[in-house]
C-alpha positions in Angstrom: -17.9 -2.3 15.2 -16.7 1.1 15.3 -13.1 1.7 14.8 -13.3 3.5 18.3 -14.3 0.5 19.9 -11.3 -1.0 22.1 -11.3 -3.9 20.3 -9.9 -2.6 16.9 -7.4 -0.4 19.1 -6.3 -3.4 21.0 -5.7 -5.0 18.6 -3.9 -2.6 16.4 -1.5 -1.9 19.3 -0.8 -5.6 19.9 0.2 -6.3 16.6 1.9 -2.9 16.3 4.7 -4.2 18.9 4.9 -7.3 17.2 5.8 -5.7 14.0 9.7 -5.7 12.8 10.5 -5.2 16.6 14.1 -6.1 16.1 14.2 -3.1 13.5 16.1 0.2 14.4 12.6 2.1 12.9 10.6 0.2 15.5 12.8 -0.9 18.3 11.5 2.4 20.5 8.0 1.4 22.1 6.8 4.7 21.6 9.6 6.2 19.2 8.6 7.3 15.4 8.3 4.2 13.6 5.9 3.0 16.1 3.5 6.1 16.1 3.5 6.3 12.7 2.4 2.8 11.9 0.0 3.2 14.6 -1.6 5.9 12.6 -1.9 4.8 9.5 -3.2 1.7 11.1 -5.9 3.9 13.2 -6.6 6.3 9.9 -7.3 3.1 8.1 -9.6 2.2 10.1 -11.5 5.3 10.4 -11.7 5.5 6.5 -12.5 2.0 6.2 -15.1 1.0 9.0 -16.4 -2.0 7.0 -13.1 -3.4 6.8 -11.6 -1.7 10.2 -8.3 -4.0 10.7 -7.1 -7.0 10.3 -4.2 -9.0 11.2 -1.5 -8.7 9.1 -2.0 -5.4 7.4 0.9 -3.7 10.3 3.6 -6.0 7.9 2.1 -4.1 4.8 2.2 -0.9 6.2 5.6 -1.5 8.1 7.4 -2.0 5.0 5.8 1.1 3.5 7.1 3.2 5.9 10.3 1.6 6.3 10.6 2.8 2.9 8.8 6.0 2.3 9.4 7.2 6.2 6.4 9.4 6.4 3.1 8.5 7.3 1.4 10.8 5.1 3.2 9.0 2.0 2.7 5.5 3.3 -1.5 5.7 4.3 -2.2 6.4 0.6 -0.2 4.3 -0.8 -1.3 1.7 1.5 -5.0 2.2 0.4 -3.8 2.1 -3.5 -2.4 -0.9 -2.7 -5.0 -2.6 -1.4 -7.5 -1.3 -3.9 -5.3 -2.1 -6.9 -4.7 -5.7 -6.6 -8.7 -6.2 -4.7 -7.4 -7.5 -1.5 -11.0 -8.2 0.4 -9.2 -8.5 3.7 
């Protein structure tokens, strides 16, 4: 499947609102937080096609940003992540 395909992006936005929504960084449906996760989510996937995405990886990126607050910090750190400690997800 291509990360294009509306199953990967259905899925990444379904899990996207699920994600800390109680959270002042992702209480806004369409505020910062959430387009920012959705994007490192999406760019993940693009980089990664074998892998694409998989439940649970919005939690890993989530708290990332919650603590970094910038996408462009939190998508490679999330891929070092991943890589260093061989998660096959």
């Amino acid at each position: 499947m291509d990360c294009d395909d509306e199953h990967f992006i259905g899925k990444i936005e379904t899990d996207v609102r699920r994600t800390f929504p109680n959270h002042p960084f992702f209480f806004e449906t369409n505020g910062s937080g959430v387009q920012a996760l959705r994007n490192v989510l999406q760019a993940y996937c693009v980089k990664n096609p074998r892998i694409g995405y998989c439940q649970g990886m919005n939690f890993l990126v989530g708290v990332l940003l919650l603590n970094m607050k910038e996408e462009v910090r939190s998508e490679p750190n999330f891929i070092l992540f991943l890589t260093h400690y061989n998660l096959k997800l």
